[in-house]
C-alpha positions as CSV (number, residue, x, y, z in Angstrom):
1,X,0.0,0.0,0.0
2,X,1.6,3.2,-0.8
3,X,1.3,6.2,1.2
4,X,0.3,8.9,-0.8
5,X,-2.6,10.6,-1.7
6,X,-4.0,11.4,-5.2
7,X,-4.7,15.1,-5.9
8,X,-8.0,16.4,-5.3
9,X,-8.0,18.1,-8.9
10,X,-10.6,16.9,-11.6
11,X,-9.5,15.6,-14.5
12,X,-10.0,18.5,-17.6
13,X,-11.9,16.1,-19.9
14,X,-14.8,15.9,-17.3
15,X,-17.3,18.0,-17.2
16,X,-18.9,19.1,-14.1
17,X,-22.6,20.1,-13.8
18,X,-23.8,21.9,-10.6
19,X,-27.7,22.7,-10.9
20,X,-30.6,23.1,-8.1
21,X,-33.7,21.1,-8.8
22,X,-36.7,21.5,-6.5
23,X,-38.3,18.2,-4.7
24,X,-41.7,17.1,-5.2
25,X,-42.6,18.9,-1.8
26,X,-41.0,22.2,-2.9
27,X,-37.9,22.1,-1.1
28,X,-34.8,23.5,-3.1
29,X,-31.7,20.9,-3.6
30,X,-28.5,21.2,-4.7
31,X,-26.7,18.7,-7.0
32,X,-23.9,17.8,-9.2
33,X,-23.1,15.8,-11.9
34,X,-20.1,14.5,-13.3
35,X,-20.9,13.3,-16.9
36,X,-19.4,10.5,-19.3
37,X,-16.6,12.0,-21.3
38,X,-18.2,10.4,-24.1
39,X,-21.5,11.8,-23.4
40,X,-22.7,8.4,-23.7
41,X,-22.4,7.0,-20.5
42,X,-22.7,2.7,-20.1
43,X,-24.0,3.1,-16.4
44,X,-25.3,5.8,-14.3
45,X,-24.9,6.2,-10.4
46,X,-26.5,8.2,-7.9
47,X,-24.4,8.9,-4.6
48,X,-25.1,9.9,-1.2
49,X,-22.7,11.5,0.7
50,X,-22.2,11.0,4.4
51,X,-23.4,12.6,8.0
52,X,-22.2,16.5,7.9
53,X,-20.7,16.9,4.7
54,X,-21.4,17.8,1.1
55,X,-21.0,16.3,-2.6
56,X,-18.3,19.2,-4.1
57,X,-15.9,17.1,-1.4
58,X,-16.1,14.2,-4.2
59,X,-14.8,15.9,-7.3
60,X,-11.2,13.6,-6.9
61,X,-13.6,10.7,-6.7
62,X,-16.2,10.8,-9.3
63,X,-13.8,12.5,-12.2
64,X,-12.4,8.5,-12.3
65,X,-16.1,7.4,-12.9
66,X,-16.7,9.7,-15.7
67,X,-13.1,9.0,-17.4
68,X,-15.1,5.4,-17.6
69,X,-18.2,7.1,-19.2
70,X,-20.0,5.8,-15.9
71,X,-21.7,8.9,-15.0
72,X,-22.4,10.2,-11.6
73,X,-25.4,12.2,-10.1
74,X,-25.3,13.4,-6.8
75,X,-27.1,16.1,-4.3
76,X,-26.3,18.0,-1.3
77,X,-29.2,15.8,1.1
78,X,-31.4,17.5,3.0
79,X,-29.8,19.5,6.1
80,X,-26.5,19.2,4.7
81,X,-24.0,21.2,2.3
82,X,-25.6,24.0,-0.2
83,X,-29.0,22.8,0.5
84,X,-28.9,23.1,4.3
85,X,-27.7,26.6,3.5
86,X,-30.7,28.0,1.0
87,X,-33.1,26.2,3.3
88,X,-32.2,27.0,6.5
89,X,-32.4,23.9,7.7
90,X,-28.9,22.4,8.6
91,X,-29.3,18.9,10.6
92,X,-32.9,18.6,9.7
93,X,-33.3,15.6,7.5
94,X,-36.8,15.1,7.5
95,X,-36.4,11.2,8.4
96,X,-36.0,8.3,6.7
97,X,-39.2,8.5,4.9
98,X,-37.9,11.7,3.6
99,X,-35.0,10.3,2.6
100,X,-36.2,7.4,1.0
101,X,-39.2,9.8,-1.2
102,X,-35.6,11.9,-2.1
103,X,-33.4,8.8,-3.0
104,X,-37.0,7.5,-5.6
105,X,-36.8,11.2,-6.9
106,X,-33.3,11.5,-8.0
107,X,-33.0,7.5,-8.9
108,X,-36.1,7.9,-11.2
109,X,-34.9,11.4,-12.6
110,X,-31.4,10.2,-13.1
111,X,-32.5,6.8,-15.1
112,X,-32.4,6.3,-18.5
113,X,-33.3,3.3,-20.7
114,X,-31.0,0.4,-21.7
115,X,-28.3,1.6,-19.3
116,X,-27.6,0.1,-15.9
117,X,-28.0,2.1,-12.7
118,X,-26.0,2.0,-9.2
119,X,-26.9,3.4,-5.7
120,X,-24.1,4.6,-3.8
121,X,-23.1,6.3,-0.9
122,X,-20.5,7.1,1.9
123,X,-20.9,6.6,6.0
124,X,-24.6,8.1,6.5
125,X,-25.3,7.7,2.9
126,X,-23.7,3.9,2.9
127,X,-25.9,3.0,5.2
128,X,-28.9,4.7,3.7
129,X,-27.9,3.2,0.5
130,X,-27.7,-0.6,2.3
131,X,-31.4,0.6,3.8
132,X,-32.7,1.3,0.6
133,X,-31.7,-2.3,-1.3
134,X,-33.7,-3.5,1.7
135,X,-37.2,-1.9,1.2
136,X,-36.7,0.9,-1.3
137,X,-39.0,1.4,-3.7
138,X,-37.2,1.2,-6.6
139,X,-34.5,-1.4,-4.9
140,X,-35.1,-4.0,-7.9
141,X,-34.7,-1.7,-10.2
142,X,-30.8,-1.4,-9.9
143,X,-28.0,-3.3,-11.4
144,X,-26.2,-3.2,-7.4
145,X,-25.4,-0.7,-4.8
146,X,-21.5,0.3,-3.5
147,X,-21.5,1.1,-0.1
148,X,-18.4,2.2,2.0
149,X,-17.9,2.6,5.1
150,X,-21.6,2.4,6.3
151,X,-23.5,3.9,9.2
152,X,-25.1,0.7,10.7
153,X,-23.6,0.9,13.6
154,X,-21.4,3.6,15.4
155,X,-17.5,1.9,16.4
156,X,-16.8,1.6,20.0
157,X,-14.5,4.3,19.8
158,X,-17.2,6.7,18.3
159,X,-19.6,5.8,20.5
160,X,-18.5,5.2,24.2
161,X,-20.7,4.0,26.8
162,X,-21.8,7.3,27.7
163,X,-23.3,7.6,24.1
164,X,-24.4,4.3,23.3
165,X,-27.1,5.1,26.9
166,X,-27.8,8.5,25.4
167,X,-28.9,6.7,22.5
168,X,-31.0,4.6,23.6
169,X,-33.8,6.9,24.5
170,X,-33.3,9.2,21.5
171,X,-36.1,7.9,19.8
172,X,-38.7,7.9,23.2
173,X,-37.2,12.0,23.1
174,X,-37.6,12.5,19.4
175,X,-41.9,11.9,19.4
176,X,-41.8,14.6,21.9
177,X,-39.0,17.2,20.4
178,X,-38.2,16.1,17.0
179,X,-36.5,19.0,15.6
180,X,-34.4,19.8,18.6
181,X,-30.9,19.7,17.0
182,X,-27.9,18.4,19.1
183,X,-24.1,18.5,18.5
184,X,-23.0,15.3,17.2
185,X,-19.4,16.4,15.5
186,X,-16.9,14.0,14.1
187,X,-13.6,14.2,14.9
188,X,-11.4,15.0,12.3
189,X,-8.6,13.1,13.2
190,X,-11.3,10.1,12.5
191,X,-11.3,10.7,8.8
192,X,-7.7,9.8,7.2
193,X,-4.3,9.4,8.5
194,X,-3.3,12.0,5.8
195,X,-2.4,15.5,8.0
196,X,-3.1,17.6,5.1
197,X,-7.2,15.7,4.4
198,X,-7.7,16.8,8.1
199,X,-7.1,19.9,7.7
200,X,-8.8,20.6,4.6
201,X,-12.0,18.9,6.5
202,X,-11.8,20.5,10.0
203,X,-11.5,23.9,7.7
204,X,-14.6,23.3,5.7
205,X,-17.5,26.0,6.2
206,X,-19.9,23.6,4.8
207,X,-19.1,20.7,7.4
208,X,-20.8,21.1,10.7
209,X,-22.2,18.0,13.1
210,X,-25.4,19.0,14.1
211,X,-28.4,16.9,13.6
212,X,-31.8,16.4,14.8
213,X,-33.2,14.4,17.1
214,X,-36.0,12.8,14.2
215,X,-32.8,12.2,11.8
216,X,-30.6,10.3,14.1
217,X,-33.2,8.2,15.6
218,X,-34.1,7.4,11.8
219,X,-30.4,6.7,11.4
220,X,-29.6,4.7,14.2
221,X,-32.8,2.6,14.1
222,X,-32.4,2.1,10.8
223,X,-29.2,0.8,11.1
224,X,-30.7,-1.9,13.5
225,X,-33.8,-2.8,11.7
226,X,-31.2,-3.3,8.8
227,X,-28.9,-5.7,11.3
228,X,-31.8,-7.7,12.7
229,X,-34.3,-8.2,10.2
230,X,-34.7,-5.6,6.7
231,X,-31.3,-7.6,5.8
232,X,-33.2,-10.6,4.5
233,X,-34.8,-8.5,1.7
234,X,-31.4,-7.8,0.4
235,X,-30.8,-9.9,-3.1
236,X,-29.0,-7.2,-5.4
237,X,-25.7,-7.3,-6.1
238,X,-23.3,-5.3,-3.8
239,X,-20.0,-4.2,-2.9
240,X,-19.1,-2.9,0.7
241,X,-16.3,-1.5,1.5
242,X,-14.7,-0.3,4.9
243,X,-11.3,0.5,6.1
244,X,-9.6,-1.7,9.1
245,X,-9.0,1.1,11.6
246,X,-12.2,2.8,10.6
247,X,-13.1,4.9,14.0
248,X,-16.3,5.8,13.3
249,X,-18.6,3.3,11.8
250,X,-18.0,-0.4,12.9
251,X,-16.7,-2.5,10.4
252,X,-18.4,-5.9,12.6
253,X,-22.0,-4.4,12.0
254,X,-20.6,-4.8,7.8
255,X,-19.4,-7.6,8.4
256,X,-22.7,-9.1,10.4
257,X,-24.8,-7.6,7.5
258,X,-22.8,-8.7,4.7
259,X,-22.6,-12.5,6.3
260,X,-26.6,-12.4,6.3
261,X,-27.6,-11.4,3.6
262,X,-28.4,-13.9,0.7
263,X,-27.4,-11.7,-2.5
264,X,-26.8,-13.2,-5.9
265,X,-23.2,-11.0,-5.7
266,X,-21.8,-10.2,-2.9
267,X,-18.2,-8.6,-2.4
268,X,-16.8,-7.6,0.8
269,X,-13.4,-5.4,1.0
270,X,-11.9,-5.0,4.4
271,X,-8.6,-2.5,3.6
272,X,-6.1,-2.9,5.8
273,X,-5.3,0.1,7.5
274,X,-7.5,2.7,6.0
275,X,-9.3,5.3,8.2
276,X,-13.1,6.2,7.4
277,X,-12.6,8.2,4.1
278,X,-10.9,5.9,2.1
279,X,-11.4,7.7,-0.4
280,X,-9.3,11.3,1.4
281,X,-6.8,8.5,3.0
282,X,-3.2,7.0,2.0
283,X,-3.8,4.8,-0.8
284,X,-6.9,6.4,-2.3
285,X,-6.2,5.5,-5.7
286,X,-6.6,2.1,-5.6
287,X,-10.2,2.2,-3.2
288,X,-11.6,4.4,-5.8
289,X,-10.5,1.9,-9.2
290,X,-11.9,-0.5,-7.4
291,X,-15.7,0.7,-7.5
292,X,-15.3,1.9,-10.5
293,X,-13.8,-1.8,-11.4
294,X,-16.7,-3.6,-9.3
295,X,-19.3,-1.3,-11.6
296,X,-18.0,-2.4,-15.0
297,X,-17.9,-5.8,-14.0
298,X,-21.2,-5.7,-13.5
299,X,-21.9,-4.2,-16.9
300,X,-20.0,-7.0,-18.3
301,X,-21.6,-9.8,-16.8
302,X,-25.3,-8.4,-17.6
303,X,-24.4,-8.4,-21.4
């Protein structure tokens, strides 16, 4: 594994689409798009990005997708990024059912005929992502979901015992105060071993760690209906991903749901060493090739 990181530039041949749509229930989103060099893309993917932080964070990511005429669509979610700004509603997510109306939207909008299309997402959004193959509504309707680094469960060293009592009666306090936000930052040191990604995320105007009561009792019980029971409606194919000295999600809840479920194609990646941005950690390169390398596989074997 080589320790060095791959600039955050975007290759010159991609071009990059920023654009605000407005949800079925009126509520102004921001997204982005990194389109097929070829302008003919052979698969589409929609991404969700993870707790407190936005899509323009993915540019070094998603350029490597479009140099592979996969093209990727994603959107600042709901209390996060440029659309918590406009709306004034940073750490409100609505809940999953919200989520889930949002994911339909932009899955259905993004979709086009003949061509294969892929649900992914980082940490929050990872685990979203692995919630929607379980009861989304348009779950069948994918070719396979990547998810790294998922929010099933928080890891021990996240969530101390102090943490793991407090949430335990978040969802009796979120039917009586719902939108009450609370402080739930991630440390920065969490993210990569690399000095300089810290920095760059700690210094970030559009990351902050508040959330609402309603979205992280939607979170965290989703996480749990997903380990106990949602997992056996899982039967796409799917790639998870997590790094070995991941800190803030626990890579045993992926490995408990990835052992359960009966998919027809399953791939688990444990990477040794990696922190929970594999993707802004030592060794980058090779975490990102290999989604886009999972995806085309996929491709491959469907024709």
């Amino acid at each position: 594994m080589g320790e060095q990181f791959t600039d955050v530039s975007v290759d010159k041949s991609v071009k990059v689409v920023d654009k605000w749509i407005e949800s079925s229930d009126g509520v102004e989103i921001y997204t982005r798009t990194w389109k097929a060099v070829s302008d003919n893309p052979i698969a589409t993917v929609v991404f969700l990005h993870g707790f407190g932080e936005h899509i323009t964070r993915y540019d070094h990511v998603f350029d490597k997708f479009a140099i592979k005429d996969i093209e990727v669509y994603a959107y600042d979610q709901r209390g996060f990024g440029e659309t918590a700004v406009k709306n004034k509603n940073q750490g409100q997510t609505g809940g999953w059912n919200v989520i889930k109306k949002d994911i339909t939207e932009a899955l259905i909008s993004q979709r086009r005929e003949g061509i294969p299309q892929f649900l992914m997402g980082h940490s929050m959004g990872g685990g979203l992502t692995i919630r929607y193959a379980c009861e989304g509504v348009e779950k069948n309707n994918l070719a396979g979901y990547i998810s790294a680094s998922p929010w099933l469960r928080l890891s021990p060293k996240t969530s101390p015992i102090a943490m793991d009592i407090g949430l335990f009666f978040v969802p009796t306090i979120s039917l009586f105060i719902p939108n009450q936000i609370i402080n739930a930052k991630i440390n920065p040191n969490y993210i990569s071993r690399d000095p300089v990604q810290v920095k760059k995320y700690s210094e970030d105007p559009l990351i902050h760690g508040t959330i609402s009561l309603l979205s992280l009792r939607d979170i965290t019980t989703g996480g749990n209906l997903v380990l106990e029971k949602e997992y056996l409606n899982m039967t796409s194919p799917i790639y998870l991903a997590q790094g070995s000295a991941d800190m803030i999600t626990d890579i045993n809840a992926s490995k408990q749901f990835i052992q359960s479920i009966k998919s027809s194609n399953i791939m688990f990646r444990e990477w040794e060493g990696r922190y929970h941005e594999m993707h802004n950690d030592y060794g980058n390169w090779e975490v990102i090739q290999s989604y886009v390398q999972w995806i085309l596989e996929r491709i491959n074997s469907a024709s």
